[in-house]
C-alpha positions as CSV (number, residue, x, y, z in Angstrom):
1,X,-58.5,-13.7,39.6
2,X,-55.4,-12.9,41.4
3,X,-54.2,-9.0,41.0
4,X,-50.9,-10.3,39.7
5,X,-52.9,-11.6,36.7
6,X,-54.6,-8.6,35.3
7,X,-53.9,-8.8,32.0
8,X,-50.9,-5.7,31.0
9,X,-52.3,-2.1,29.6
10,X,-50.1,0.3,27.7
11,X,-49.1,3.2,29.4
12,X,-46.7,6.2,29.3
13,X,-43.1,4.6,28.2
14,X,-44.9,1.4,27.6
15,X,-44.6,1.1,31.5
16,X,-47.5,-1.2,33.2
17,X,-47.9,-1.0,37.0
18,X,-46.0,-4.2,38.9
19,X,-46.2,-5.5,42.4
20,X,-43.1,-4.7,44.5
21,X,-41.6,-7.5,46.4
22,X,-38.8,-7.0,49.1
23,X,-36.3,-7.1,47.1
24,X,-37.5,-3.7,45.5
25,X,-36.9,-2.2,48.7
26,X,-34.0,0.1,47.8
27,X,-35.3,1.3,44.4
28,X,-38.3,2.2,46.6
29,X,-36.1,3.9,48.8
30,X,-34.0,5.7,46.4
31,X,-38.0,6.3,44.6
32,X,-39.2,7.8,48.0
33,X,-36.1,10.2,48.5
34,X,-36.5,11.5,45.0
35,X,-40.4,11.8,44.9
36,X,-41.8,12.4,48.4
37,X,-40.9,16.0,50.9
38,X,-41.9,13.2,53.7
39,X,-40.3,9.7,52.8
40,X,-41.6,6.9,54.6
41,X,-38.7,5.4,56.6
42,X,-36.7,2.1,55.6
43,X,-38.8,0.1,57.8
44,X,-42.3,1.3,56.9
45,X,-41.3,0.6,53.5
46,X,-40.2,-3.2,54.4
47,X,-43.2,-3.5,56.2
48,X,-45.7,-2.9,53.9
49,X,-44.0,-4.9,51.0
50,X,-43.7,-8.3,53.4
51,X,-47.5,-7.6,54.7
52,X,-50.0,-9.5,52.7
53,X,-52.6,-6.6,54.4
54,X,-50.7,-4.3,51.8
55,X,-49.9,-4.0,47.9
56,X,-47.1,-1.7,46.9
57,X,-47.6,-1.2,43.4
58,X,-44.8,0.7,40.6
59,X,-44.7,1.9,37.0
60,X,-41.1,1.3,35.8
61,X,-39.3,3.2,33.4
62,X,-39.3,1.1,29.9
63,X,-35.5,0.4,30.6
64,X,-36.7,-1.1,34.4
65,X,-34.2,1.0,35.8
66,X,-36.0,3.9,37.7
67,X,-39.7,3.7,39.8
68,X,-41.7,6.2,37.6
69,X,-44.7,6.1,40.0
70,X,-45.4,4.1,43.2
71,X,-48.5,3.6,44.8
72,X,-49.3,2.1,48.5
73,X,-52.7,0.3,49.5
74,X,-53.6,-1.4,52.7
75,X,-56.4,-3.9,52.9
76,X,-59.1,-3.4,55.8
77,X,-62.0,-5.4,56.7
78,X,-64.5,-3.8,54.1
79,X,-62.4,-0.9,52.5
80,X,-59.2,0.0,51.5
81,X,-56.6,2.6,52.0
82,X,-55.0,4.4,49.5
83,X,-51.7,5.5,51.9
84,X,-49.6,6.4,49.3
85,X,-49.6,7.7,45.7
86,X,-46.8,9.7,43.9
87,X,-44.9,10.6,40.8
88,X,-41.3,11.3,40.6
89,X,-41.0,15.5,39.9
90,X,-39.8,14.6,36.0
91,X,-42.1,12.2,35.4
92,X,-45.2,14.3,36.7
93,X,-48.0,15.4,34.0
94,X,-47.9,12.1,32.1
95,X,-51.0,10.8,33.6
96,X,-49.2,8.1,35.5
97,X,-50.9,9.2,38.9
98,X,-54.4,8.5,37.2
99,X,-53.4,5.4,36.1
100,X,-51.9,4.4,39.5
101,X,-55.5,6.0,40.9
102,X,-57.7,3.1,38.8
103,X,-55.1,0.2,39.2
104,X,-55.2,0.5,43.0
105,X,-59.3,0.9,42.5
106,X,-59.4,-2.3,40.4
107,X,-56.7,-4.3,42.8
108,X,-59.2,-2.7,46.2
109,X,-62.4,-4.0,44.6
110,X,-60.9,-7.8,43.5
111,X,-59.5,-7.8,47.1
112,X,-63.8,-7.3,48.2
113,X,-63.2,-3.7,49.4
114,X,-66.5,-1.5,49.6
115,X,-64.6,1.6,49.3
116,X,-61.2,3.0,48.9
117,X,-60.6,5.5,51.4
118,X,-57.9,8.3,51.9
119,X,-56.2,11.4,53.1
120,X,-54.5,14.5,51.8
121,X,-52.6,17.4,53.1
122,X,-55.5,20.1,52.5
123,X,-52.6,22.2,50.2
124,X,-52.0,19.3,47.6
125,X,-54.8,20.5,45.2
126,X,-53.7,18.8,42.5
127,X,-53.9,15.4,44.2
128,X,-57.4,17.0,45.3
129,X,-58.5,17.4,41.5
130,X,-57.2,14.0,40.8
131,X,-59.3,12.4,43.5
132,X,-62.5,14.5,42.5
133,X,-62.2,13.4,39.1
134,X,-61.9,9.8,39.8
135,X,-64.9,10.3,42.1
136,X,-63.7,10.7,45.1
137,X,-65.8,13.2,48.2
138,X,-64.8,14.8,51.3
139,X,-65.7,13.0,54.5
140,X,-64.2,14.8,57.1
141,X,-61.5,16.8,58.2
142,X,-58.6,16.6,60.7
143,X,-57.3,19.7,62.0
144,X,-53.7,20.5,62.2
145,X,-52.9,16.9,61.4
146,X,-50.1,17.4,58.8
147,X,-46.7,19.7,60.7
148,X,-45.6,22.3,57.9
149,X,-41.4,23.0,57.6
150,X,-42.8,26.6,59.9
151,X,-44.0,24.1,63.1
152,X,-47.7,25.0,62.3
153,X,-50.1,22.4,61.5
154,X,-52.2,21.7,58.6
155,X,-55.7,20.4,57.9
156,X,-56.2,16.7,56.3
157,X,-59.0,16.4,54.1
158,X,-60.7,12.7,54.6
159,X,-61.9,11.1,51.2
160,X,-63.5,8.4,49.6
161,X,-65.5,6.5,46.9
162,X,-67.6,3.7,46.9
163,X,-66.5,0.4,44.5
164,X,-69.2,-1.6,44.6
């Protein structure tokens, strides 16, 4: 079954996640200036919404004017890769993360990924509890991998979870 084809659930708002197609780009934008200290640029953006190797996915507000929640999943040969999850800072606490978290899990194992893999700044503990409690375990780390506003580097913690 294609992903576009899972049937609709409820969620906060009586939003359901949707795929983003090119021309969502600016809301995306406007989404990733709002919701994200370290956008991705205009082009990244582009790129991933024209590039069958990714799904950008988005709750909508019930009014389809404002990107509650976007999520961004590339496709590898045998996993995925979560590459981006957020919330805008109002719409935080709702639960929308966790249901970004299982949609891209469901879309990642239709596609035939083994695993969903990702990486977080080792600070962001509450994307850490999220990941924990949807099963998610720490690989590996890479050191000073993330620059802080100071110039100093911080750690990314390497996760995943198995789908099959």
């Amino acid at each position: 079954m294609p992903i576009d084809a899972f049937p609709s659930e409820a969620s906060p708002g009586g939003a359901t996640p949707v795929r983003l197609g090119a021309d969502d780009l600016p809301a995306l934008m406007a989404f990733e200036r709002r919701a994200n200290d370290d956008a991705w640029s205009e082009a990244l953006l582009e790129a991933a919404l024209r590039d069958d190797g990714y799904s950008v996915w988005g709750i909508r507000s019930a009014d389809d004017s404002t990107l509650w929640a976007v999520a961004i999943l590339a496709y590898l040969p045998f996993d995925a890769e979560l590459q981006s999850i957020c919330v805008l800072p109002d719409a935080r606490r709702q639960g929308l993360a966790w249901k970004m978290l299982e949609w891209v899990m469901r879309c990642a194992r239709t596609r035939g990924a083994e695993r969903l893999l990702l990486e977080l700044r080792e600070s962001n503990l509450a994307a850490r509890r999220l990941y924990e409690r949807a099963g998610f375990r720490i690989d590996g780390q890479r050191r000073g991998y993330y620059r802080r506003d100071d110039g100093r580097g911080e750690d990314a913690l390497l996760m995943s979870r198995d789908l099959v």
